[in-house]
Steps between C-alpha positions, in 0.01 A plus 500: 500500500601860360589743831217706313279223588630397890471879556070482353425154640679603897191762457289234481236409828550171675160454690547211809136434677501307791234210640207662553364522835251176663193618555343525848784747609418831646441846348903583501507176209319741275649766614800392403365381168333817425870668550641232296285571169616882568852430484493319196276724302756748592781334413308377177462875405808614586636229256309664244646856574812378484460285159301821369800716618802271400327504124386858476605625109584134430347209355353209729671194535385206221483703213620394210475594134676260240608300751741791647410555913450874527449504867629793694563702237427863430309518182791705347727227597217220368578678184874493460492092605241466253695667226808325562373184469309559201811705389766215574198270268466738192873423479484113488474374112209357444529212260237492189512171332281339149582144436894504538559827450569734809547884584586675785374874570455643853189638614635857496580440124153390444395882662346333803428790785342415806281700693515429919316803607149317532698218648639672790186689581323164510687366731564813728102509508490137675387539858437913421153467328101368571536650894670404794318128537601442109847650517571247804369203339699563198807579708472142688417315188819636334673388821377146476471466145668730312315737210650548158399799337464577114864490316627825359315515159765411216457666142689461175585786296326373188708649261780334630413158560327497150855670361693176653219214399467667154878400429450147572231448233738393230646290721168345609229583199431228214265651222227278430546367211151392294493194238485636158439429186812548263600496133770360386749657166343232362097553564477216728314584820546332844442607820795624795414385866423733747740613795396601860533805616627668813433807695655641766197644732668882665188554661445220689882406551513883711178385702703203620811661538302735730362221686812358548699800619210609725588177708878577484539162315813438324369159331578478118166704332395259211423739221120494372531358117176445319491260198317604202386219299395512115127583400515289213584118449717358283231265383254783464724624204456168292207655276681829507791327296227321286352807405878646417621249268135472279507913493837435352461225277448692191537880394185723551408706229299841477291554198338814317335502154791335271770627794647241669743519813691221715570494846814189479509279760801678649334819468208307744693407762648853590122625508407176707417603885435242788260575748504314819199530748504736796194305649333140591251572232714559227646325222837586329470701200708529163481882359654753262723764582216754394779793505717329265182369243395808520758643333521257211170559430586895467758440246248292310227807538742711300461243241084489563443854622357782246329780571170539267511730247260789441337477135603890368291691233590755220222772420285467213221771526253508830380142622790329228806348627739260353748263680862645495577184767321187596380432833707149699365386772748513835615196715634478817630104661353496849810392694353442859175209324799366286705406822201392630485287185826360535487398848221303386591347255877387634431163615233423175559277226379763257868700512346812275375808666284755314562841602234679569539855328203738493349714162503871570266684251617846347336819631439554112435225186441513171149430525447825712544735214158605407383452947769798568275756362823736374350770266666824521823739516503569883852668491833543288809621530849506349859619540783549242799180527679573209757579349729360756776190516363184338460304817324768696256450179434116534472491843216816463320304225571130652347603864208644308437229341510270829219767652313455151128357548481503902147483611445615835190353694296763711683506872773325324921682634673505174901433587728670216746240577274169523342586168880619358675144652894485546653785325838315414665456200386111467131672457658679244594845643819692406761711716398869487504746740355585904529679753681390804653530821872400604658366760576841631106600468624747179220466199617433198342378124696153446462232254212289620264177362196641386540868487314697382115283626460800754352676229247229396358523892486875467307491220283214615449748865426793302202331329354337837612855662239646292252289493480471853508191590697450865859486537661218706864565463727785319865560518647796355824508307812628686513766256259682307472377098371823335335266198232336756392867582413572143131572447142404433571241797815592613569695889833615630533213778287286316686185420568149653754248511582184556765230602491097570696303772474163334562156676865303497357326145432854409121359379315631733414861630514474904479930532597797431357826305156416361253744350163371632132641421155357593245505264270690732177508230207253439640364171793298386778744298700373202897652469625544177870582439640626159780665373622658161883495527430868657254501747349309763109454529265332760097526475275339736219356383119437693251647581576888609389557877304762565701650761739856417820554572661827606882567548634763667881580442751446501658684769874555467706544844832437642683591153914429544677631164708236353929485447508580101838377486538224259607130633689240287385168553702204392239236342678092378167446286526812254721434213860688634486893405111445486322814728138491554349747751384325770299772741487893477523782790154545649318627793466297753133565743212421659189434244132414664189446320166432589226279382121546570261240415120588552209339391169685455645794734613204776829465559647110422878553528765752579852449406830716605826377245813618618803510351875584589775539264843565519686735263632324176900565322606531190619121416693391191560099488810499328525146333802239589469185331791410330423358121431095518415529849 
């Protein structure tokens, strides 16, 4: 015994009661009994004030927390034996073991902290709470038994023990490995076998290394692994591989009118796509790769895709129109039903596919010449082209051509550049002349495919201008051209041009500079484009609405005087020594017109066109192609 613990159990009462008296003595017996019973209640209690005094600011003896006997202590000094020992612990390695693999890591590596404060005032509160009666019955059961308070709550820092766990999980983790269905260099099919996986389990592994350190244990922690077992059997994939090697036992073709298209075995297997079931209720599955099918089938659109074409009419006197160009009716292949197709089909005997392409009717055929009801001069208007350089010339006369017969339908947005198509030299366009901005943001007129169309749209806007039907989209030119203000139809900052940013092919339009109208009457309007060598015309053709047109303008602001001096402007496609005057000095300014449409005195549309131009330079192309170039 500890001289802590002579020193508390000398305090201790030793009670010695002797034979009580025989009855039949006299009154001094009970006397002396009486007297007795006094004596020891007073010795009893002064027991009591000394025990109460010896522990006052300490714990009573028999507590215990963790096994550790805090008796006597001051709850200050409760706490420094409490965080020794747990101290002295947190420095012991624990041992972490899976199968025959081991690790050591102390607690205090793991971030364990413990917490004794609720501890100690536990077991200073033995004895000290309920009342007096309580207090002492909890004081002598302590004495005889012994009490053992809560431990001193243990945490792990999370991020820490997670930290440490998460680097053993290559050491410990085996990816699950499901049975699959393979193919072979050679197109045979078989099936892999599965593999188990493991997982190491963080969360529950730092629950039990909590547990353990709570108790102070140092026995090896067995680390919580969970198996993961395949979803699918390896005998569940038998009609999987059935289905594999009939889909591949012969090339799958794709059919269209006299078109005819293979898919090769080979060319089957990369599109081939297992899938295994994620349930009890379902069945393994064999599938294309939609993504890649997909886009086999759009390379065979291009071959199966065209856009209808519009029937267009030449004027022959009011209600008589004669076909300049043949309606076609479009098509388009409907990819997403022909993967649909295919997928059903892949495992059938019949190994031919029909595509499934839909018609798409024209807007305007043949047959709808006398139904369009076109019967009179609604507006006309033309603009000088020539003389000039012969390709400015053919493109002028080649553009109008490609506008030539356009019928558009009441509500109908007429696109300048839908109804034009590519302007590239493959349609037949030459190199002329536009105006364009370098890389330093400068303007300048430069050889360019095609130049010389902006005046066909300008023409074309100063006819629909006037006859009032509704604008959609106008660009003015970066400078202005002094011909497209020349009149009857002609405004200064009344023109329009256009551009095309074509796809990689360079077929198809995908933006750009579009002039864009809507025929905004009740009746469908014919365009017809003609040209003389000289000048440019355009008359619409319908039936005139009744609706009048005022213009008021233009209204010239912002003028800024040009530089007159004259620039020399090297030029590899004129013949060398060749000049040709490519712009001359003019104003640039500020030009707005407006358009009034009424109807009956009511107003139906009111239309502000600005314009801004820069000022133009004297520019001479000065030719440098050498001869046989």
């Amino acid at each position: 015994m500890s001289t802590r613990d002579q020193a508390v159990r000398g305090q201790a009462m030793r009670f010695h009661l002797r034979e009580e008296p025989k009855a039949g003595k006299g009154p001094g017996t009970w006397f002396v009994a009486l007297v007795t019973i006094l004596a020891l209640w007073i010795l009893a209690l002064g027991s009591v004030y000394l025990y109460e005094g010896t522990y006052a600011g300490r714990i009573y003896l028999g507590v215990k927390s963790a096994g550790i006997d805090l008796a006597a202590y001051t709850p200050s000094e409760a706490r420094s034996v409490l965080l020794a020992n747990y101290g002295q612990y947190a420095l012991r390695p624990l041992v972490l073991r899976h199968g025959d693999k081991e690790w050591q890591v102390s607690p205090a590596e793991l971030g364990v902290q413990f917490d004794v404060s609720e501890t100690v005032r536990s077991a200073y509160n033995v004895g000290r709470e309920g009342g007096l009666m309580a207090g002492l019955r909890a004081q002598l059961a302590a004495f005889r038994h012994g009490i053992e308070v809560q431990p001193p709550a243990v945490t792990l820092q999370d991020t820490a023990a997670r930290a440490f766990l998460t680097n053993l999980e290559p050491q410990i983790n085996q990816p699950l490995r499901e049975p699959q269905v393979t193919l072979g260099s050679d197109l045979t099919v078989a099936v892999t076998p599965s593999q188990p996986g493991h997982k190491l389990d963080i969360d529950k592994t730092i629950e039990k290394i909590q547990n353990q350190v709570r108790a102070r244990s140092s026995a090896p922690i067995d680390l919580v692994v969970n198996d993961v077992g395949p979803t699918t059997a390896e005998a569940d994939l038998a009609a999987l591989k059935e289905m594999a090697e009939k889909s591949l036992a012969q090339p799958l073709q794709a059919r269209y009118q006299d078109k005819t298209w293979t898919l090769e075995r080979t060319d089957l297997a990369k599109l081939l796509v297992f899938k295994l079931p994620t349930g009890a209720s379902e069945q393994p599955r064999l599938t294309l790769d939609r993504s890649k099918l997909e886009s086999w089938l759009t390379d065979r659109a291009k071959e199966i895709n065209r856009d209808p074409r519009d029937a267009r009419f030449g004027w022959n006197g009011p209600g008589q129109l004669s076909i300049i160009r043949h309606s076609e009716e479009g098509r388009k292949l409907e990819v997403a039903k022909a993967l649909d197709a295919f997928e059903a089909q892949l495992m059938s005997d019949n190994r031919v596919v029909d595509l499934p392409v839909t018609v798409i009717k024209p807007k305007v055929s043949d047959s709808d010449a006398a139904a369009l009801n076109i019967r009179e001069l609604v507006m006309e208007a033309s603009t000088v082209y020539g003389p000039g350089i012969p390709q400015r010339l053919h493109n002028v006369e080649l553009a109008a051509s490609l506008l030539n017969g356009v019928v558009v339908l009441p509500g109908e947005v007429f696109s300048f550049n839908d109804e034009l198509g590519p302007a590239t030299l493959e349609a037949g366009f030459q190199t002329g002349y536009g105006i364009y901005a370098n890389g330093q943001g400068q303007l300048a007129t430069v050889p360019t495919v095609a130049g010389g169309i902006c005046q066909v749209a300008t023409t074309l806007f100063h006819a629909v201008f006037w006859a009032g039907y509704t604008i959609e989209e106008r660009h003015w030119h970066s400078y202005w051209i002094p011909r497209y203000g020349q009149p009857p139809r002609g405004l200064q900052g009344l023109d329009a041009t256009v551009d095309q940013q074509l796809d990689a092919e360079g077929k198809r339009i995908i933006g750009g500079l579009d002039f864009k109208f809507r025929n905004s009457g009740g009746d469908p309007l014919l365009i017809v484009a003609r040209t003389d060598g000289a000048t440019l015309y355009f008359d619409l053709y319908g039936v005139k609405p009744a609706w009048e047109v005022k213009v008021d303008g233009p209204y010239i602001t912002d003028v800024v005087k040009p530089n007159t001096e004259t620039i020399r402007q090297e030029d590899p496609n004129l013949p060398e020594g060749q000049t040709l005057v490519l712009e001359q000095a003019g104003d640039g300014f500020t030009s707005t017109i407006v358009r009034t449409v009424t109807l009956q005195g009511q107003l139906v549309e009111k239309q502000e066109f600005v314009a801004k131009y820069e000022p133009s330079h004297n520019v001479i192309a000065v030719g440098t192609k050498k001869p046989g170039q």
